[in-house]
ROLUMFI-854092 format. One record per residue: residue number from 1; residue in one letter; x, y, z of N, C-alpha, C in turn. Coordinates in nm, 4 decimals. Example, Ala and Ser with C-alpha at 12.3 -4.5 7.8 and 13.67 -1.06 7.14 Angstrom:
# ROLUMFI-854092
seq; type; n.xx; n.yy; n.zz; ca.xx; ca.yy; ca.zz; c.xx; c.yy; c.zz
1; a; 1.3190; -0.5690; 0.7800; 1.2300; -0.4500; 0.7800; 1.3200; -0.3300; 0.7800;
2; s; 1.2850; -0.2250; 0.7080; 1.3670; -0.1060; 0.7140; 1.2900; 0.0030; 0.7870;
# end
This chain:
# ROLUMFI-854092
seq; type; n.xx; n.yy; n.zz; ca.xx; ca.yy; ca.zz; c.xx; c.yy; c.zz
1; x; -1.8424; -0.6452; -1.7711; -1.7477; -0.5380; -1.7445; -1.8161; -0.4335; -1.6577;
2; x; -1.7217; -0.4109; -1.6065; -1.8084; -0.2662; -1.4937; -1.7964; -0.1328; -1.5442;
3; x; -1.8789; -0.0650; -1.4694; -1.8951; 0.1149; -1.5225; -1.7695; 0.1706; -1.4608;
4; x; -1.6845; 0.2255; -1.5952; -1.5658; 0.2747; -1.5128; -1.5932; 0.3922; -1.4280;
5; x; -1.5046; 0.4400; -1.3390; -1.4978; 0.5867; -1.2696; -1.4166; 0.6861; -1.3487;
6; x; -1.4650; 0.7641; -1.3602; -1.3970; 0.8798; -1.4174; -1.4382; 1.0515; -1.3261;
7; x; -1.3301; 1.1136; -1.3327; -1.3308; 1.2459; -1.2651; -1.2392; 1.2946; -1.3792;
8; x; -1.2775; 1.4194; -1.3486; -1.1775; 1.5754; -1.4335; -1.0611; 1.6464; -1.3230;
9; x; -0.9894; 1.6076; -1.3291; -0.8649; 1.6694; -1.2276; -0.8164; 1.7833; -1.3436;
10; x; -0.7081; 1.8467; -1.2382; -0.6201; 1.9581; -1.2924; -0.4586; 1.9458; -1.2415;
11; x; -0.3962; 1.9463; -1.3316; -0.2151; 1.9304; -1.2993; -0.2114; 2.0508; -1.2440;
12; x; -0.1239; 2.0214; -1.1287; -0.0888; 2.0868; -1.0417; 0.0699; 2.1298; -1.0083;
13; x; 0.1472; 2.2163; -0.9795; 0.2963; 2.2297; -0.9320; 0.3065; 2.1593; -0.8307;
14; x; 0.3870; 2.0671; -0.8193; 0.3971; 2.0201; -0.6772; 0.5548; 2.0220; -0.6708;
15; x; 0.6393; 2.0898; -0.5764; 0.7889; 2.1350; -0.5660; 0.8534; 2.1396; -0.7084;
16; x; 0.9515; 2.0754; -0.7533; 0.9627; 2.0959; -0.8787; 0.9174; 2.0302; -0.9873;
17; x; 0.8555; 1.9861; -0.9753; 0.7604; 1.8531; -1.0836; 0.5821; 1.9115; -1.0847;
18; x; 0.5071; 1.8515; -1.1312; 0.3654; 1.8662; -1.1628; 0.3113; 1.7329; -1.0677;
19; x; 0.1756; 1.7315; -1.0173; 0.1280; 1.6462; -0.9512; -0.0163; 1.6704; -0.9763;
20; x; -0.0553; 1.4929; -0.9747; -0.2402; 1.5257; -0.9878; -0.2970; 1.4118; -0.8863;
21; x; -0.3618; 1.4887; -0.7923; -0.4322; 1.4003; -0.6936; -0.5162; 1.3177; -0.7235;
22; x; -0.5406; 1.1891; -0.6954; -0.5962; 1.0521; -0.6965; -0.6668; 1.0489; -0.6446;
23; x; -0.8154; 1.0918; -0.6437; -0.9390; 1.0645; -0.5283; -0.9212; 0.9225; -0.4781;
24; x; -1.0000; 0.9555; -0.3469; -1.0792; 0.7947; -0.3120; -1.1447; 0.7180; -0.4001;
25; x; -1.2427; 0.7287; -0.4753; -1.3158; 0.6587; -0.5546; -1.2588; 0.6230; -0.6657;
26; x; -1.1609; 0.6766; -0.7281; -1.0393; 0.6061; -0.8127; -0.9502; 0.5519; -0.8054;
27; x; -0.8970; 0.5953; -0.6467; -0.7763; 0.4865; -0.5844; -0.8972; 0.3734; -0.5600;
28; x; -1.0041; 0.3981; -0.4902; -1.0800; 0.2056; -0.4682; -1.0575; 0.1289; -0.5829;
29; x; -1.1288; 0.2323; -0.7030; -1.1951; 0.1433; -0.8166; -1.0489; 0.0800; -0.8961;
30; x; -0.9545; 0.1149; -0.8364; -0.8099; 0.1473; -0.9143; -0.7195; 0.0153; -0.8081;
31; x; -0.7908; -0.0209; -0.6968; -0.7478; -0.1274; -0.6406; -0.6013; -0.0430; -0.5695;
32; x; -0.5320; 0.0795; -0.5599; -0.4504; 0.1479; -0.4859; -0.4281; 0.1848; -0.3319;
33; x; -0.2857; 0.1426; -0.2938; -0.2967; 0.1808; -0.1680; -0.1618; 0.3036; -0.1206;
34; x; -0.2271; 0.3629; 0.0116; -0.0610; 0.4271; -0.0191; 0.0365; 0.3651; 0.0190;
35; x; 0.1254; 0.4122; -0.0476; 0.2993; 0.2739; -0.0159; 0.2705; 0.1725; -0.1232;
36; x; 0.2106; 0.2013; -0.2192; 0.2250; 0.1092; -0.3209; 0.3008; 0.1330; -0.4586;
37; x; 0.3917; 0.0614; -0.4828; 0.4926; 0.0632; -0.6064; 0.4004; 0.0969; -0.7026;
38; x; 0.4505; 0.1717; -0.7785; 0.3708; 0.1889; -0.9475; 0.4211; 0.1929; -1.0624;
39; x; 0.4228; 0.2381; -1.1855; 0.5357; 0.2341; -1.2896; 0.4409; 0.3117; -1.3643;
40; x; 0.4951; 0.4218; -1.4458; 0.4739; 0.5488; -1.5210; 0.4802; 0.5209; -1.6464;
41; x; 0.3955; 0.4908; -1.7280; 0.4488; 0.4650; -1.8621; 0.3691; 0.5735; -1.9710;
42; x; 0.4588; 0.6766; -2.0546; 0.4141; 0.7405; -2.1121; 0.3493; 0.6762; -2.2782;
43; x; 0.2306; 0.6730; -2.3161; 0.1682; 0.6013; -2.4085; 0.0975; 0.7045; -2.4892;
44; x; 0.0307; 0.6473; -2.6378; 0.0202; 0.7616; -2.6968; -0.1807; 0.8582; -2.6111;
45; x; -0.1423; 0.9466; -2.6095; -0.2421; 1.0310; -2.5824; -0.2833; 1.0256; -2.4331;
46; x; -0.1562; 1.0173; -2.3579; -0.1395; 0.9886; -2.2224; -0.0274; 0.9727; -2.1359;
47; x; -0.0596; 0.9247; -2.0323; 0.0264; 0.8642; -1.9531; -0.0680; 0.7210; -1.8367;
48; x; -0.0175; 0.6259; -1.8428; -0.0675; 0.5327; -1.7869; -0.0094; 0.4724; -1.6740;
49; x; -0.0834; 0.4416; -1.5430; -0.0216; 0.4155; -1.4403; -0.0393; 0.2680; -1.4284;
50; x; 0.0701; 0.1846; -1.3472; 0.0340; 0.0597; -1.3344; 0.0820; 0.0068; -1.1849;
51; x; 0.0174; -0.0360; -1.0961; 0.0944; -0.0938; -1.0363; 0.1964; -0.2079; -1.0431;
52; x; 0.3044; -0.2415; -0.9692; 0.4094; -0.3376; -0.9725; 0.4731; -0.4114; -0.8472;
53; x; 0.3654; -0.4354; -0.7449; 0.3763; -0.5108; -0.6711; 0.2817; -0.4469; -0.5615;
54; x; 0.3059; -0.5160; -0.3936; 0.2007; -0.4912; -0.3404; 0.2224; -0.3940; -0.2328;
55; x; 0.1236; -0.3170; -0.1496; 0.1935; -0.1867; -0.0828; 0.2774; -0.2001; 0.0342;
56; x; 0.3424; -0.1148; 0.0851; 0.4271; -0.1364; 0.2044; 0.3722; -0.0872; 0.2983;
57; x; 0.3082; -0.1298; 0.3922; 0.2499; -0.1683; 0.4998; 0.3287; -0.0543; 0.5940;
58; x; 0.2484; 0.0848; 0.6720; 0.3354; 0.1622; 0.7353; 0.3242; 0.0771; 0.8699;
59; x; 0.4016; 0.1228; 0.9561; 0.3894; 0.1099; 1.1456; 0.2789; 0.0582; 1.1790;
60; x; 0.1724; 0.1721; 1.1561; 0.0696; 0.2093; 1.2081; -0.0237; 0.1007; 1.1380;
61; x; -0.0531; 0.0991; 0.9891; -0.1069; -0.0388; 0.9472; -0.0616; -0.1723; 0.9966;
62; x; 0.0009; -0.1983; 1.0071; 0.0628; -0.3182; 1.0656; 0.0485; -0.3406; 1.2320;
63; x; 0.0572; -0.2534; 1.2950; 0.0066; -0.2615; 1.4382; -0.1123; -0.2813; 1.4424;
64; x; -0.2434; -0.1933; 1.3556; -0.3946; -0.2100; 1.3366; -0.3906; -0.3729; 1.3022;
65; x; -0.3161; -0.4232; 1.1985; -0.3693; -0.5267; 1.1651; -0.3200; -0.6494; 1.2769;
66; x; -0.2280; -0.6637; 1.3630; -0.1533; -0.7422; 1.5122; -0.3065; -0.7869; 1.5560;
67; x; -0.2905; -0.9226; 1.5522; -0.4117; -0.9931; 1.6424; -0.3011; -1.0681; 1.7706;
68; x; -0.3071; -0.9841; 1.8897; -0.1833; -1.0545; 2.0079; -0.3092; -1.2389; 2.0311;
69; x; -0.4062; -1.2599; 1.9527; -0.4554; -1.3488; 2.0275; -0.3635; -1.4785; 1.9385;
70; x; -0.3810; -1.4088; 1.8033; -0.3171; -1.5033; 1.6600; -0.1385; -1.5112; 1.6548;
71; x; -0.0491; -1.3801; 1.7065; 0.0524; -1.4047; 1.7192; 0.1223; -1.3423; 1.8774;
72; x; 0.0780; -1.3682; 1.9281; 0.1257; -1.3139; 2.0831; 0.1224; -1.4589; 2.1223;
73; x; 0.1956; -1.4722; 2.2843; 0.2267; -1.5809; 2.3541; 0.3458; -1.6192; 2.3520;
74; x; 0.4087; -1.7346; 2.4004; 0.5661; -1.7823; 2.3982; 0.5965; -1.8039; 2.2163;
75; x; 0.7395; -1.7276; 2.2001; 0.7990; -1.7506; 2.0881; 0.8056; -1.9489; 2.0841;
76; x; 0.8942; -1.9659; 2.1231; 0.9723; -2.1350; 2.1757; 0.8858; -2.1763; 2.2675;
77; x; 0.8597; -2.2682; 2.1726; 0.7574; -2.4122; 2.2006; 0.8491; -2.5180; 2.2728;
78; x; 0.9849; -2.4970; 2.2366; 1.0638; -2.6537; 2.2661; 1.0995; -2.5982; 2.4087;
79; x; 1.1697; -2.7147; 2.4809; 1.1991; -2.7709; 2.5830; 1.3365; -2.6714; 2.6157;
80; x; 1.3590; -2.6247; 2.7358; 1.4917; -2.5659; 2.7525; 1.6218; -2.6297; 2.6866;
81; x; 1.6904; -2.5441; 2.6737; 1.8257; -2.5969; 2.5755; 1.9421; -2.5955; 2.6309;
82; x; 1.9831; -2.4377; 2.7310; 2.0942; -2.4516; 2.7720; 2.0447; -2.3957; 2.9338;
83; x; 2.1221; -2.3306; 2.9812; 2.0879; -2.2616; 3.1298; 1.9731; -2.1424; 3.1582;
84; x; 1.8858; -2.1610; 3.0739; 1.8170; -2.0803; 3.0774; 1.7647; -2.0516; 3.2208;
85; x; 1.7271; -1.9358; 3.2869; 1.7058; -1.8842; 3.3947; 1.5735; -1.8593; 3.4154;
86; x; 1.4796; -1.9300; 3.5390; 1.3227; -1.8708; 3.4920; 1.3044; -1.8314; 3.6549;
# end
């Protein structure tokens, strides 16, 4: 088993609700990304977070990750079909 991470945060107001920021080193050790689903479950002497599937990938991640060498080039492999114009 590994050495967990632990930090001391403080609840915070955030618009009308309370909010507590998630360092880096607890989102790593916590396997978290942003755009990732989670589920809130209040338990005794807590509250426990879980994730529930995998993150949603913004614009900008998804363009970083575009290899034009792996998916760039002609869509259609096959042979002309109708009047196509070249």
């Amino acid at each position: 088993m590994s050495t967990a991470v632990t930090t001391k945060q403080t609840i915070q107001a955030w618009g009308n609700g309370l909010g507590v920021r998630i360092t880096a080193p607890i989102a790593k050790a916590a396997h978290f990304a942003q755009g990732q689903p989670i589920v809130l479950e209040v338990v005794q002497g807590g509250i426990l977070i879980r994730t529930v599937g995998v993150a949603k990938l913004t614009l900008a991640q998804k363009l970083k990750a575009f290899d034009p060498n792996l998916h760039g080039g002609e869509v259609m492999t096959s042979a002309r079909i109708g009047a196509e114009v070249f």
